[in-house]
N, CA, C and O atoms as a GROMACS GRO file, in nm:
protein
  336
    1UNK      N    1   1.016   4.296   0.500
    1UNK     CA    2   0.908   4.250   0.584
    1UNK      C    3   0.780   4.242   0.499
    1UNK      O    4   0.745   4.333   0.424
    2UNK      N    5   0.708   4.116   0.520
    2UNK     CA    6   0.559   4.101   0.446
    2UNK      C    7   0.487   4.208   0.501
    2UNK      O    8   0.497   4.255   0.614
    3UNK      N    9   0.393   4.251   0.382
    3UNK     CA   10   0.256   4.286   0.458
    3UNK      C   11   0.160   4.245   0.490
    3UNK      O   12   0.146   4.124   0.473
    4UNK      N   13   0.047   4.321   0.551
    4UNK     CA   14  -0.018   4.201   0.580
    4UNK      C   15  -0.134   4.204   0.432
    4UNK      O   16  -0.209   4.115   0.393
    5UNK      N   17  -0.109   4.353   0.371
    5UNK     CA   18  -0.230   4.356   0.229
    5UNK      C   19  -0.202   4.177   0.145
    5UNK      O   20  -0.281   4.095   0.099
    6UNK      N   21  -0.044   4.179   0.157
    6UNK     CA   22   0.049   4.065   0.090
    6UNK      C   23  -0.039   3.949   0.094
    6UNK      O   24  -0.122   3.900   0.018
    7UNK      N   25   0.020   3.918   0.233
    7UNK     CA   26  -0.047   3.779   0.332
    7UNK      C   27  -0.134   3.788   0.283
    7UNK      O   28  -0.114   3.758   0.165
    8UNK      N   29  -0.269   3.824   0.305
    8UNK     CA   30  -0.420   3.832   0.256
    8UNK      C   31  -0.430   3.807   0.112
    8UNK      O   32  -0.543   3.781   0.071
    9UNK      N   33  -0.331   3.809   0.026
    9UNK     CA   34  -0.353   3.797  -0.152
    9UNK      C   35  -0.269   3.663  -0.134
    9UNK      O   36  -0.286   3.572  -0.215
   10UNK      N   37  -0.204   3.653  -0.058
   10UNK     CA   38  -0.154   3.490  -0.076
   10UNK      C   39  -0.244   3.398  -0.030
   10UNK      O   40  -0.267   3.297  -0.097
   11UNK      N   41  -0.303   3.419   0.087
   11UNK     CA   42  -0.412   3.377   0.155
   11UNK      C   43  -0.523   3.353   0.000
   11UNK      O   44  -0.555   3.249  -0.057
   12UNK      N   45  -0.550   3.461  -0.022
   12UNK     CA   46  -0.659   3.419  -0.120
   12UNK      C   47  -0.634   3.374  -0.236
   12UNK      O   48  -0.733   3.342  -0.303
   13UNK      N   49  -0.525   3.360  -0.285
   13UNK     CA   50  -0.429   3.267  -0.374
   13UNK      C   51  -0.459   3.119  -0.354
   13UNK      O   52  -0.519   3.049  -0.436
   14UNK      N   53  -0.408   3.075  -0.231
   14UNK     CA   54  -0.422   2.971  -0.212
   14UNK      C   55  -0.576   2.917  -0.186
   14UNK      O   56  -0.601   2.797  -0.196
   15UNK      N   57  -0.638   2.978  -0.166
   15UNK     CA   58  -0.775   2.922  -0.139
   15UNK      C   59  -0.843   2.887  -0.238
   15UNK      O   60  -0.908   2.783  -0.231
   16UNK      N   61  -0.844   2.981  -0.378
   16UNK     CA   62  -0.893   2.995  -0.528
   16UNK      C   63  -0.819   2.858  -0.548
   16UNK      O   64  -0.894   2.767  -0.582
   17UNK      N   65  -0.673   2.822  -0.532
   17UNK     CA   66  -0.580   2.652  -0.574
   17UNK      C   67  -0.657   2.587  -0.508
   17UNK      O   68  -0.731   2.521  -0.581
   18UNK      N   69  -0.684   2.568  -0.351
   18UNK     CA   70  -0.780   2.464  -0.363
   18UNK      C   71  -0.912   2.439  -0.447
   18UNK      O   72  -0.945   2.335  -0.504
   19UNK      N   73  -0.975   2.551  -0.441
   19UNK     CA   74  -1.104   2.572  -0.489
   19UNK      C   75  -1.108   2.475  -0.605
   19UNK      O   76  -1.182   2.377  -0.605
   20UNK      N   77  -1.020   2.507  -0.714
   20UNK     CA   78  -0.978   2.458  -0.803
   20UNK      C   79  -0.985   2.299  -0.842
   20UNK      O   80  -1.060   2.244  -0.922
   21UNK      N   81  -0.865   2.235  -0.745
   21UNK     CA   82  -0.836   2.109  -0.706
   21UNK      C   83  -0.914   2.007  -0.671
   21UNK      O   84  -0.908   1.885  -0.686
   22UNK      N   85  -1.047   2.136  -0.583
   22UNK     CA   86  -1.127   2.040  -0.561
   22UNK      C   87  -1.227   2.028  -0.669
   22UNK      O   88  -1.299   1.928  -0.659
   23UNK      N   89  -1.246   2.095  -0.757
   23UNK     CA   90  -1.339   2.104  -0.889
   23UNK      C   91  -1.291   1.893  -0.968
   23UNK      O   92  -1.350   1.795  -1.012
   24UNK      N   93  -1.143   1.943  -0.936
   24UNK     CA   94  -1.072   1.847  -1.068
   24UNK      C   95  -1.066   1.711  -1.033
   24UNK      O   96  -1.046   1.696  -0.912
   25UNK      N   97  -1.077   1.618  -1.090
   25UNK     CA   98  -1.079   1.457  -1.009
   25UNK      C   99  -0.989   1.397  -0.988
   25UNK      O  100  -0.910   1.399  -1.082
   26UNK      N  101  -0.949   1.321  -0.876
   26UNK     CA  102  -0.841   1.268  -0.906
   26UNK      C  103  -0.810   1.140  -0.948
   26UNK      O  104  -0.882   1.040  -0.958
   27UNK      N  105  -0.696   1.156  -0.970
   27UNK     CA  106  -0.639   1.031  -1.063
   27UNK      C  107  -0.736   0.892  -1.014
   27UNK      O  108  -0.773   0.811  -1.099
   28UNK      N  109  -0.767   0.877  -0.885
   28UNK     CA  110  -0.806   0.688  -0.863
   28UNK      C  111  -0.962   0.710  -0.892
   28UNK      O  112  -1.033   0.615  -0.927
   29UNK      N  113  -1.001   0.808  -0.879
   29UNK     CA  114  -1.111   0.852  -0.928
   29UNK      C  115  -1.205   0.820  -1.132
   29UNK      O  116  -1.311   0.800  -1.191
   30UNK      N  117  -1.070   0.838  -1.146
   30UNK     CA  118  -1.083   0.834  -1.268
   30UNK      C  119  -1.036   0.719  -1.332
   30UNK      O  120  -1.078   0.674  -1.439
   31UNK      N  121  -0.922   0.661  -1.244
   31UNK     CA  122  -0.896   0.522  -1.284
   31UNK      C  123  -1.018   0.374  -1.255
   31UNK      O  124  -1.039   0.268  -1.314
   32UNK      N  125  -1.092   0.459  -1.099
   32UNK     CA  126  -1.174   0.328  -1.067
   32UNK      C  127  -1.294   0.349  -1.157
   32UNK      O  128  -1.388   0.281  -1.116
   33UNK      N  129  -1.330   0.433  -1.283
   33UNK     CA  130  -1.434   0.422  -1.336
   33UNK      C  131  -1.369   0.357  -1.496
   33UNK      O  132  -1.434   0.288  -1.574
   34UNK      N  133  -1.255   0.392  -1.510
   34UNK     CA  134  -1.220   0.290  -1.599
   34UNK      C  135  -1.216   0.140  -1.640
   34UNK      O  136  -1.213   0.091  -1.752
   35UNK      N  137  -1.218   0.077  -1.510
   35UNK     CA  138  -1.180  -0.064  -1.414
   35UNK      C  139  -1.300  -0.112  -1.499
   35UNK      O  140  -1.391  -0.037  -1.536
   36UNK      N  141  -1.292  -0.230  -1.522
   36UNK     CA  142  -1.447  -0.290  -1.557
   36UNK      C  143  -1.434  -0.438  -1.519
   36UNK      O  144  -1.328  -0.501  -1.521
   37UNK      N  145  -1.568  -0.491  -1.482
   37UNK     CA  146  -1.562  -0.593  -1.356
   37UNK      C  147  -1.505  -0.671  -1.420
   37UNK      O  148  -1.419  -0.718  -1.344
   38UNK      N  149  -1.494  -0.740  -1.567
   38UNK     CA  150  -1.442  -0.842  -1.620
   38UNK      C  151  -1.281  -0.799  -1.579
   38UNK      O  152  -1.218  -0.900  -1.547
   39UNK      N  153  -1.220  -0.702  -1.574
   39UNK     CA  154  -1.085  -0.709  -1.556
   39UNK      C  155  -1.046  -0.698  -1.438
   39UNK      O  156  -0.929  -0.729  -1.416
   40UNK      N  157  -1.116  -0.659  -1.347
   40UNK     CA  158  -1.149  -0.676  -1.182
   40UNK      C  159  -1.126  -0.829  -1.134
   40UNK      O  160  -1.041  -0.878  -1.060
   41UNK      N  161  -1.241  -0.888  -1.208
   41UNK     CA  162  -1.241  -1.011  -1.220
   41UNK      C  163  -1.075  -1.106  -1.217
   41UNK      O  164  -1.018  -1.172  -1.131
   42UNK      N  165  -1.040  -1.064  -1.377
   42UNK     CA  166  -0.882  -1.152  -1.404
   42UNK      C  167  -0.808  -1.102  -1.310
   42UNK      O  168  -0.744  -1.190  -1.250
   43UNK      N  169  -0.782  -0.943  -1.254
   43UNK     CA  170  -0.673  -0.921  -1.127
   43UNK      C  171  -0.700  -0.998  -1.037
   43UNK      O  172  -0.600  -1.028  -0.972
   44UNK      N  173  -0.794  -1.046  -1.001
   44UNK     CA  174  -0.851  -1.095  -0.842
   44UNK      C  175  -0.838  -1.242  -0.898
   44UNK      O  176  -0.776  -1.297  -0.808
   45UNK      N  177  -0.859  -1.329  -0.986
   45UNK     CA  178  -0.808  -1.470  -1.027
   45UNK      C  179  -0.677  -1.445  -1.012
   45UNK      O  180  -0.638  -1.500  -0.909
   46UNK      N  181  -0.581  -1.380  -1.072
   46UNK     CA  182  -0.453  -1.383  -1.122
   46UNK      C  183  -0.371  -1.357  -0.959
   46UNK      O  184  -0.267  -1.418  -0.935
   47UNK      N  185  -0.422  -1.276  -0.870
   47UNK     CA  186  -0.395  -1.206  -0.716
   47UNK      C  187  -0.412  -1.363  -0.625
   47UNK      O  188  -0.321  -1.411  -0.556
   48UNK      N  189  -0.534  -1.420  -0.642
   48UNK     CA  190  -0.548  -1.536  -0.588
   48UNK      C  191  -0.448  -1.685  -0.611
   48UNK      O  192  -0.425  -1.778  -0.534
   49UNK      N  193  -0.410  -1.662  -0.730
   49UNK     CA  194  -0.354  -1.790  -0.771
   49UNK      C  195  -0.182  -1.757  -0.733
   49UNK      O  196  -0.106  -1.852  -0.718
   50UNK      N  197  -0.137  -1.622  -0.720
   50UNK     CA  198  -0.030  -1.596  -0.659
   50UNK      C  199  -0.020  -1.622  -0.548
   50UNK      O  200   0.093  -1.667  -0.526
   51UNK      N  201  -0.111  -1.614  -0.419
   51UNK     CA  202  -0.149  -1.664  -0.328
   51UNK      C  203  -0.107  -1.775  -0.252
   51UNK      O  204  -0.034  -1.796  -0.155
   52UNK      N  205  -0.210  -1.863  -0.361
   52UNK     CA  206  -0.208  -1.996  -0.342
   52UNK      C  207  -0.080  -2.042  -0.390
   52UNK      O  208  -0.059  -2.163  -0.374
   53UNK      N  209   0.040  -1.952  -0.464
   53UNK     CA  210   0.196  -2.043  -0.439
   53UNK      C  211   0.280  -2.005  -0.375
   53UNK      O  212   0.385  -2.066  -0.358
   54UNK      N  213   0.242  -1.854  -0.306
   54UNK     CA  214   0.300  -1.835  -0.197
   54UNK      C  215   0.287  -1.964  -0.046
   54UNK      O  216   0.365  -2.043   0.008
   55UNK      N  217   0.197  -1.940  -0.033
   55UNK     CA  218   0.144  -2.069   0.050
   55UNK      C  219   0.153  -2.184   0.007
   55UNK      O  220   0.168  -2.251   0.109
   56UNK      N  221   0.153  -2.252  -0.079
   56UNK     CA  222   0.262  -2.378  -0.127
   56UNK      C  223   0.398  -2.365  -0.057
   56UNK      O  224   0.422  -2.432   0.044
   57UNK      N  225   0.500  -2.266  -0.119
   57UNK     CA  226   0.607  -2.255  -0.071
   57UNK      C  227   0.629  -2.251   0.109
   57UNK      O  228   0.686  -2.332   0.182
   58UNK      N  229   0.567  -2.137   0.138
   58UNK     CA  230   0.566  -2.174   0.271
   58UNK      C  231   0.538  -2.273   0.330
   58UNK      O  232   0.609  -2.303   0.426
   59UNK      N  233   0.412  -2.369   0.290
   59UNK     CA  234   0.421  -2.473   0.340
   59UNK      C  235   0.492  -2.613   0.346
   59UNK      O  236   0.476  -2.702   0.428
   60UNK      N  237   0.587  -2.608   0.224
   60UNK     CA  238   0.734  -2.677   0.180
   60UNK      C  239   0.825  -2.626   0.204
   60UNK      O  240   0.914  -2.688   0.146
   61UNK      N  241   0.876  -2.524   0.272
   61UNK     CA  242   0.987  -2.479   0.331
   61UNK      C  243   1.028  -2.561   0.424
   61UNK      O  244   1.136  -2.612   0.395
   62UNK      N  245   0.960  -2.613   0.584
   62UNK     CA  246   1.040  -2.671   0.642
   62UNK      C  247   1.085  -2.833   0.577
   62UNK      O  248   1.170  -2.915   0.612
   63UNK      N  249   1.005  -2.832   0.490
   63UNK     CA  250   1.055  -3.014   0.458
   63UNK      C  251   1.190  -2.958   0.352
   63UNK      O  252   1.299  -3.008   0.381
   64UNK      N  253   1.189  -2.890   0.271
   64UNK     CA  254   1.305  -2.832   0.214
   64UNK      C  255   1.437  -2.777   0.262
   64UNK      O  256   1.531  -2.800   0.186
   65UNK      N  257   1.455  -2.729   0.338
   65UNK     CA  258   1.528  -2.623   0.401
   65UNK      C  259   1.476  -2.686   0.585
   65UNK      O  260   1.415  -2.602   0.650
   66UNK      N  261   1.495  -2.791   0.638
   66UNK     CA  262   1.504  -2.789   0.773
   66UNK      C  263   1.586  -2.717   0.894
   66UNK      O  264   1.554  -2.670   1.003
   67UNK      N  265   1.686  -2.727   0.832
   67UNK     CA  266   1.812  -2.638   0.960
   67UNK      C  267   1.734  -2.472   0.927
   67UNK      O  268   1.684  -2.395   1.008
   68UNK      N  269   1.748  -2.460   0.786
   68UNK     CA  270   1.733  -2.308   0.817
   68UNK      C  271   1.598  -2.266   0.884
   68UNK      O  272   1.594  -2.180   0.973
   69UNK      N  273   1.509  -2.318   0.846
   69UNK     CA  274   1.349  -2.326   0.916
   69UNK      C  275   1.406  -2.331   1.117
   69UNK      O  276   1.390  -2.243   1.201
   70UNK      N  277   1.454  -2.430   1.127
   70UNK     CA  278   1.454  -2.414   1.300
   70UNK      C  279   1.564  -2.336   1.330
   70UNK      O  280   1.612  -2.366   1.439
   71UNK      N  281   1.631  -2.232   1.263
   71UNK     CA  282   1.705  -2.151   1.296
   71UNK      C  283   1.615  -1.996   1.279
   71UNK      O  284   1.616  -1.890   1.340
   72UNK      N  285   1.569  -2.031   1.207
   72UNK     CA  286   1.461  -1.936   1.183
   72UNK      C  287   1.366  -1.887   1.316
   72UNK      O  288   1.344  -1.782   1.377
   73UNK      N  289   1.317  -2.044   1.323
   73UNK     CA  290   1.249  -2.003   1.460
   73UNK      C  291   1.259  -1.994   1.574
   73UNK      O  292   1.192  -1.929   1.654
   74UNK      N  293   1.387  -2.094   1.597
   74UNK     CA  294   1.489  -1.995   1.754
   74UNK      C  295   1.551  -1.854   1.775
   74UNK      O  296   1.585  -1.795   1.877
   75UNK      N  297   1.555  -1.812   1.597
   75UNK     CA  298   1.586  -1.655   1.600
   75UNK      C  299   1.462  -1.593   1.668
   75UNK      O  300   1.475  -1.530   1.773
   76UNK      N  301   1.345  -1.609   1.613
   76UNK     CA  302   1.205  -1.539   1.641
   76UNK      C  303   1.214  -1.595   1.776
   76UNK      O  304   1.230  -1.498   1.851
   77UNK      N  305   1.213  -1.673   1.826
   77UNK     CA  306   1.185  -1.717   1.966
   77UNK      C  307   1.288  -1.625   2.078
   77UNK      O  308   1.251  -1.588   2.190
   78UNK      N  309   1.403  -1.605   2.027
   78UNK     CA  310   1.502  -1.571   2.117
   78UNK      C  311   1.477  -1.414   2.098
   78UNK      O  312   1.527  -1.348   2.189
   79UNK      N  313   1.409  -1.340   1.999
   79UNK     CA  314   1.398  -1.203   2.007
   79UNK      C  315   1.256  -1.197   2.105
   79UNK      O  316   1.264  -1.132   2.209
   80UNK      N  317   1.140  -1.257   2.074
   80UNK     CA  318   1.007  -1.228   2.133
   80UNK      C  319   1.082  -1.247   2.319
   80UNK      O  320   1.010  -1.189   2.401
   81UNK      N  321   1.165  -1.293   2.360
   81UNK     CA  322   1.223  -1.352   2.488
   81UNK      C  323   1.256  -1.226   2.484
   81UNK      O  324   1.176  -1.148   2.536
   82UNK      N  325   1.359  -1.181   2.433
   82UNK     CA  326   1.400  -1.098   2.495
   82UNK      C  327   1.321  -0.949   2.458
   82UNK      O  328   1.363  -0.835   2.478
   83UNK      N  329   1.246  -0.975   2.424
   83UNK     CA  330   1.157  -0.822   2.375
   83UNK      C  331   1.108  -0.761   2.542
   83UNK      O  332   1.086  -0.648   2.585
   84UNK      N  333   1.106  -0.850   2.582
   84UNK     CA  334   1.032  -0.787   2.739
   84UNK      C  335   1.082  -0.740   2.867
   84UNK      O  336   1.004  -0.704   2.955
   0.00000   0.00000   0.00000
């Protein structure tokens, strides 16, 4: 059986680990001061232009792929139906 002198030194164990933890920085902390706007910059060009061929594709899917496109959307249609 614990004691309770025990409990109380674990208790204050753990409190000193936070104490600690919170002294120390964390990782995104330390990564977002690394970041510098020029490379901020190229992620957010490079994020955008992925984008823009996602949305290409989607928007050439139904002329590409017709059957599967309106099978597609009688699936979605026939679940939202019966969702209720």
């Amino acid at each position: 059986m614990v004691t309770k002198a025990q409990l109380e030194a674990e208790v204050a164990d753990l409190r000193r680990q936070l104490a600690e933890q919170a002294k120390e920085p964390t990782p995104n902390e330390s990564q977002e001061a690394d970041v510098e706007p020029e490379g901020l910059a190229e992620n957010l060009e490079a994020w955008s232009a992925q984008l823009e061929d996602v949305m290409t594709e989607l928007e050439e899917f139904p002329h590409k792929k017709p059957i599967l496109f309106a099978l597609g959307i009688f699936a979605v249609g026939y679940l939202l139906g019966r969702s209720r």
